[in-house]
VOGU-933930 format. One record per atom (N, C-alpha, C): x, y, z; atom name; residue in one letter; residue number from 1. Coordinates in steps of 0.001 Angstrom, whole numbers. Layout:
N
@c1:X c2:Y c3:Z name:CA resn:A resi:NUM
...
This chain:
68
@c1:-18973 c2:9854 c3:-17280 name:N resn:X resi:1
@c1:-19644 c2:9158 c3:-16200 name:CA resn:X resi:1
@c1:-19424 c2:9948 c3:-14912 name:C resn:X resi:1
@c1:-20262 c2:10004 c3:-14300 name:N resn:X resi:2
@c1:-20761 c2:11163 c3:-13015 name:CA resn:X resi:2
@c1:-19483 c2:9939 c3:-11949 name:C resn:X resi:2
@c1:-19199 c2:10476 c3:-11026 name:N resn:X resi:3
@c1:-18294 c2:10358 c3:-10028 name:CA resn:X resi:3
@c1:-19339 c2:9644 c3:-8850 name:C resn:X resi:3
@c1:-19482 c2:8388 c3:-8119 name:N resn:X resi:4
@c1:-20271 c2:8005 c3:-6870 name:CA resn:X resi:4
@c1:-19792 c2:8859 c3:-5444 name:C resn:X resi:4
@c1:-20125 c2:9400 c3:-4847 name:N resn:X resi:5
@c1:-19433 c2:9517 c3:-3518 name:CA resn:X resi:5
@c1:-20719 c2:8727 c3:-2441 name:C resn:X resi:5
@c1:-20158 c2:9217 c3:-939 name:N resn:X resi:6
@c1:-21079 c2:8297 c3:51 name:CA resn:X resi:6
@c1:-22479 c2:9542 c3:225 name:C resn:X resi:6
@c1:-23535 c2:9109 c3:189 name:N resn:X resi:7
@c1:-24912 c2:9734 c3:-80 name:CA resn:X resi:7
@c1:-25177 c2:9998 c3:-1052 name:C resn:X resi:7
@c1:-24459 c2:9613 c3:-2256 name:N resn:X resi:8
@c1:-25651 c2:9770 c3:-3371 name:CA resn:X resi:8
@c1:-26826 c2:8959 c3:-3405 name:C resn:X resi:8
@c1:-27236 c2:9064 c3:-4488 name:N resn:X resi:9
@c1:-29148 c2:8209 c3:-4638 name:CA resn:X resi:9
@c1:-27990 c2:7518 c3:-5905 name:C resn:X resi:9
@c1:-28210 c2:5720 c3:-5645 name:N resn:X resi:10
@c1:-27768 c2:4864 c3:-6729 name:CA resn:X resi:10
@c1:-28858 c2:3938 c3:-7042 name:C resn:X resi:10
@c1:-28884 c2:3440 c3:-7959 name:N resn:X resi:11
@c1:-29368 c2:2299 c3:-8439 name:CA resn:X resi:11
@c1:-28352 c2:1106 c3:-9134 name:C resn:X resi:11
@c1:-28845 c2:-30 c3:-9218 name:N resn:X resi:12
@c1:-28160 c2:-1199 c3:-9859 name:CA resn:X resi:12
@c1:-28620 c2:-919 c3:-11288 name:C resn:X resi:12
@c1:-27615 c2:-1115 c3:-12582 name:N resn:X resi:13
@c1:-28300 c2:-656 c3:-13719 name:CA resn:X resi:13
@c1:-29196 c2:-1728 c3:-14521 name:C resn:X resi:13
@c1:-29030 c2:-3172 c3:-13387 name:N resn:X resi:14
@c1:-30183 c2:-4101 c3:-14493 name:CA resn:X resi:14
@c1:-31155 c2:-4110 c3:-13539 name:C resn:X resi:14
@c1:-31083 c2:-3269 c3:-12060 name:N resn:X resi:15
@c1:-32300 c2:-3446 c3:-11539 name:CA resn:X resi:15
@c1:-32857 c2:-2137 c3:-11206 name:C resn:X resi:15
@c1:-32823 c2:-915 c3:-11840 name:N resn:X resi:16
@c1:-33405 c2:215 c3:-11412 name:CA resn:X resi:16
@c1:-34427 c2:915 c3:-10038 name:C resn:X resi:16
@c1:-35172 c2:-792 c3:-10334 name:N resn:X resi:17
@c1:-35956 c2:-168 c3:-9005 name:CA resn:X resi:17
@c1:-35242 c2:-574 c3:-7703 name:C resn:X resi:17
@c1:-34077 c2:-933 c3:-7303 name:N resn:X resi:18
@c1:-34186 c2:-892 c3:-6417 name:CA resn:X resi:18
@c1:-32756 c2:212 c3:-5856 name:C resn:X resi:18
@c1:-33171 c2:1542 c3:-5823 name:N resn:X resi:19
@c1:-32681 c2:2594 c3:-5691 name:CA resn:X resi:19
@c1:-32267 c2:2739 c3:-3983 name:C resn:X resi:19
@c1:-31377 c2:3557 c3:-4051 name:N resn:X resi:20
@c1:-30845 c2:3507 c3:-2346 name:CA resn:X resi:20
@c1:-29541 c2:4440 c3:-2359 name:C resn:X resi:20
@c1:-29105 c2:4746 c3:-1218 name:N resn:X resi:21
@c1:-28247 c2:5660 c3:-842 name:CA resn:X resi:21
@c1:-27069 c2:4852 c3:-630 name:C resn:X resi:21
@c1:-25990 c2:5648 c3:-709 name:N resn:X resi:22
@c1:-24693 c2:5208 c3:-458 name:CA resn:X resi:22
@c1:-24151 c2:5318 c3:979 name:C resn:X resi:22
@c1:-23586 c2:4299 c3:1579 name:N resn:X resi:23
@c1:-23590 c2:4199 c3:3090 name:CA resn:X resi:23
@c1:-21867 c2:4179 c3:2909 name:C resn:X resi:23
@c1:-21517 c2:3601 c3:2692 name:N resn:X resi:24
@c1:-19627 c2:3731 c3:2377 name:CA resn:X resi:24
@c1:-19228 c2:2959 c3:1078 name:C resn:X resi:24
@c1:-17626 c2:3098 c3:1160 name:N resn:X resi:25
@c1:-17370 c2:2625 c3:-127 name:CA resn:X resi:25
@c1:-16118 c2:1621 c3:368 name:C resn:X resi:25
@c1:-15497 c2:786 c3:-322 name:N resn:X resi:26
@c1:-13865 c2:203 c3:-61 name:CA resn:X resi:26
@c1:-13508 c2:-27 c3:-905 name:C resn:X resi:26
@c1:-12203 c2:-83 c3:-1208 name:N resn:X resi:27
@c1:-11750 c2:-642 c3:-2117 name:CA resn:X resi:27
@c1:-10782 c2:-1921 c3:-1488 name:C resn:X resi:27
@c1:-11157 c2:-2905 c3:-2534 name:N resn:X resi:28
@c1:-10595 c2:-4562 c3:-2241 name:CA resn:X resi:28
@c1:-10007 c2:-5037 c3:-3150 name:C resn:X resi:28
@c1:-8198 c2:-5558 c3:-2654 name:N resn:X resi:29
@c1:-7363 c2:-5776 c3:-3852 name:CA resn:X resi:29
@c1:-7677 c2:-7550 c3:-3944 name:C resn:X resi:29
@c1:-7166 c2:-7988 c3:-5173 name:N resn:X resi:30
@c1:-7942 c2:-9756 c3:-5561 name:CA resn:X resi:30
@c1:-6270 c2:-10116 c3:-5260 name:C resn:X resi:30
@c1:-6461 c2:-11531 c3:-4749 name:N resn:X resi:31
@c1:-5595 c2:-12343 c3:-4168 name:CA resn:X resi:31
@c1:-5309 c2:-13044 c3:-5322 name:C resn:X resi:31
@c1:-5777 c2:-12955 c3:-6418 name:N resn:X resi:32
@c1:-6059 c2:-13799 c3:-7612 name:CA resn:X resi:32
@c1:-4336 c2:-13662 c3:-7960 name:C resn:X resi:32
@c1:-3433 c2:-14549 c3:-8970 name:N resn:X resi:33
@c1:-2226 c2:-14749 c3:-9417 name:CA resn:X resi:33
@c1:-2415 c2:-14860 c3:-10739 name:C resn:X resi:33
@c1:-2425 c2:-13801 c3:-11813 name:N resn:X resi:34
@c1:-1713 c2:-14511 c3:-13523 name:CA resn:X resi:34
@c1:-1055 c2:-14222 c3:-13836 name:C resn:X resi:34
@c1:-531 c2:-14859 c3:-14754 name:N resn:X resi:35
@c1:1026 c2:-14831 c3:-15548 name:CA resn:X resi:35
@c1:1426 c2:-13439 c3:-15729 name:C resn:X resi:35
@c1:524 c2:-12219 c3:-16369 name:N resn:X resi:36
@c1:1084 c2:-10882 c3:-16017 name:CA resn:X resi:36
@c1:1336 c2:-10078 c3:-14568 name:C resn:X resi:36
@c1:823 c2:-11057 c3:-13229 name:N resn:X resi:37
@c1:1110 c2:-10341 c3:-12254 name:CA resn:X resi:37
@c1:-687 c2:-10154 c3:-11573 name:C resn:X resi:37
@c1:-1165 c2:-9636 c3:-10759 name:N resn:X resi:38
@c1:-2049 c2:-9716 c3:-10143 name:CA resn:X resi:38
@c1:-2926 c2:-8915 c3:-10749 name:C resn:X resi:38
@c1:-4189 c2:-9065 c3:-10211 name:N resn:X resi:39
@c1:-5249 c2:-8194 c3:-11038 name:CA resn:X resi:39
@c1:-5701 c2:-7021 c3:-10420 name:C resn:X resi:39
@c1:-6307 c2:-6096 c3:-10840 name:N resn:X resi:40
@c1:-6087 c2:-4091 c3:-10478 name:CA resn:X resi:40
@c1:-7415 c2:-4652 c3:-9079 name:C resn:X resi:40
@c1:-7171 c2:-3243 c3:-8122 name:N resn:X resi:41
@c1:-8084 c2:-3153 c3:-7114 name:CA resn:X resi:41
@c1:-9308 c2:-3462 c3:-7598 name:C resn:X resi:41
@c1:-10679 c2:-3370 c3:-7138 name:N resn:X resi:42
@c1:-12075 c2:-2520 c3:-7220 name:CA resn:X resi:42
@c1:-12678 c2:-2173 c3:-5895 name:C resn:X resi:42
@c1:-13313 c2:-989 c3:-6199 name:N resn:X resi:43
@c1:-14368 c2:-474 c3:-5364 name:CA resn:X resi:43
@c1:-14917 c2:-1537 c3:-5241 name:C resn:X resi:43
@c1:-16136 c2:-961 c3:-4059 name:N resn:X resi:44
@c1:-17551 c2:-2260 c3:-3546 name:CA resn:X resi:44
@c1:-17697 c2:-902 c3:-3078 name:C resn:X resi:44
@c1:-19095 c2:-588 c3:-3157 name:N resn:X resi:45
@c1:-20342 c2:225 c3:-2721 name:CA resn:X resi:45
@c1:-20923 c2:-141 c3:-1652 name:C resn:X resi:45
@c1:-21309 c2:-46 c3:-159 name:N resn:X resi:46
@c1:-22492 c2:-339 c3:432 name:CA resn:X resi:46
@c1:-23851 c2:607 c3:2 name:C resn:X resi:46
@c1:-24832 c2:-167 c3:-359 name:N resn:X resi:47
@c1:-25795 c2:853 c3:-315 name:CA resn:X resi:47
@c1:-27330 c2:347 c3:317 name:C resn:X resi:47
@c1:-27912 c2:1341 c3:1327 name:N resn:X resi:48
@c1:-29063 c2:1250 c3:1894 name:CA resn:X resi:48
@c1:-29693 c2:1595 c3:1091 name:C resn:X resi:48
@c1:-30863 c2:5 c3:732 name:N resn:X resi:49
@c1:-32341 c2:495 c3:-123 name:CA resn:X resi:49
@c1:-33271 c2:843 c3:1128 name:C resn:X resi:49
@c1:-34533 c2:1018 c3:875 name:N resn:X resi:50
@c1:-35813 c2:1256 c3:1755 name:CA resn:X resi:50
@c1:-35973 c2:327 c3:2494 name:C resn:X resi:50
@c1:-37002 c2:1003 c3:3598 name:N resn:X resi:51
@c1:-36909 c2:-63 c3:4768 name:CA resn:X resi:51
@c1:-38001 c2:-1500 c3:4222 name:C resn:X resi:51
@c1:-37364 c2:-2734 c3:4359 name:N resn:X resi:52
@c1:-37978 c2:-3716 c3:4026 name:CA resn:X resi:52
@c1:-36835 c2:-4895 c3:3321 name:C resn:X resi:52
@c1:-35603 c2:-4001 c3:2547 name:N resn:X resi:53
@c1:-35109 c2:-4670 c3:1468 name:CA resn:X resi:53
@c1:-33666 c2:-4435 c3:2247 name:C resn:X resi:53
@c1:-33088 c2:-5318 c3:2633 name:N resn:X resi:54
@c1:-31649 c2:-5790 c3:3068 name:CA resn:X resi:54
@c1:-30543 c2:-4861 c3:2736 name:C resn:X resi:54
@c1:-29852 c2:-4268 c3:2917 name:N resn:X resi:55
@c1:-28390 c2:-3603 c3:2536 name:CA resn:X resi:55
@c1:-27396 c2:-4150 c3:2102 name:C resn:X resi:55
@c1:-27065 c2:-3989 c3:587 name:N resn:X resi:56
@c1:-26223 c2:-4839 c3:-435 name:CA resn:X resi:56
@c1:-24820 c2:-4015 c3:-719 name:C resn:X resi:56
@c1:-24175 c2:-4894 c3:-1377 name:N resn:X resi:57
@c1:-22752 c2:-4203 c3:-1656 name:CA resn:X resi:57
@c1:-22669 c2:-4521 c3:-3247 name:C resn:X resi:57
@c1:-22335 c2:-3760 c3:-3510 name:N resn:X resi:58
@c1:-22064 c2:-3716 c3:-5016 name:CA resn:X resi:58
@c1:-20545 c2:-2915 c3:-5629 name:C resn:X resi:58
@c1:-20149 c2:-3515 c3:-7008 name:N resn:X resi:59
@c1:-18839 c2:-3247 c3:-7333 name:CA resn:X resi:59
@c1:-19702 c2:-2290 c3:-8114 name:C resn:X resi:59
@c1:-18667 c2:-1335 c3:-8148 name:N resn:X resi:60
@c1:-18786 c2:281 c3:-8366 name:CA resn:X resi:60
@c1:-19354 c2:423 c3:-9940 name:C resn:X resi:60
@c1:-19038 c2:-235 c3:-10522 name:N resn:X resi:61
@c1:-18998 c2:-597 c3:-12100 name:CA resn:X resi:61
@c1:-20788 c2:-695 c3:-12962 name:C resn:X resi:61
@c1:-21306 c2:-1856 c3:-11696 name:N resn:X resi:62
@c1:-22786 c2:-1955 c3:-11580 name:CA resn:X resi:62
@c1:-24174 c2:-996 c3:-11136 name:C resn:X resi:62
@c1:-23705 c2:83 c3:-10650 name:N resn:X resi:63
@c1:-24447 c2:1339 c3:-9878 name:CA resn:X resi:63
@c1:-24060 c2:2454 c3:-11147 name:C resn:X resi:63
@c1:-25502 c2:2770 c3:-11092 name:N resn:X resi:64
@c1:-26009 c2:4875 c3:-11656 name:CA resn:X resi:64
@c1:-26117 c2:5615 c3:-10824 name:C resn:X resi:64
@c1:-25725 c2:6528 c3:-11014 name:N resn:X resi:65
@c1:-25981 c2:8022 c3:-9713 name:CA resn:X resi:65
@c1:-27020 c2:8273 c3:-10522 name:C resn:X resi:65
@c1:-28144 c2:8817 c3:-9533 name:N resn:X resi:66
@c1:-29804 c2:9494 c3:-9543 name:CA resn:X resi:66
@c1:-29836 c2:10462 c3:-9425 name:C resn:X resi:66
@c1:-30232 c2:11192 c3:-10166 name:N resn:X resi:67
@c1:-30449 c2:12606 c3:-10306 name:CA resn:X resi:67
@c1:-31481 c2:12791 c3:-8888 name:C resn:X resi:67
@c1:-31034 c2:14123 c3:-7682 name:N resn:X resi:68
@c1:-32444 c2:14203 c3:-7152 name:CA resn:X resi:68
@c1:-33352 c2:15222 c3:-7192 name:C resn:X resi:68
C-alpha cells in the first residue's frame, strides 16, 4: 500500500468520485478505556474536493492515492 502524504490526489474507496487533494493530516489518540488498556492512535486526513463540495476529514484507512 502506497504511503498518503499532504498533496496527493485521494479518493474515498466506496466513493471514488469524489477525488481531492490532501490539505493536512493528524493524528488523534481515543479517550476510549478497555480492559487491555487504551486503544492505538489514528490518522484523519483533511482533504479538499472541487469547488462546490465541502472539505472532509477522513481516517487514513478509508482513502486511495491517485495515480496522476
Amino acid at each position: 500500500m502506497a504511503q498518503i502524504r499532504v498533496g496527493d490526489r485521494v479518493a474515498p474507496i466506496m466513493a471514488m468520485h469524489l477525488e481531492g487533494r490532501v490539505v493536512s493530516m493528524e493524528v488523534r489518540k481515543h479517550k476510549t478505556m478497555l480492559v487491555g488498556g487504551t486503544l492505538s492512535s489514528t490518522t484523519y486526513v483533511t482533504v479538499e474536493h472541487a469547488p462546490g463540495i465541502p472539505t472532509a476529514v477522513y481516517r487514513i484507512g478509508v482513502l486511495m492515492r491517485l495515480d496522476d
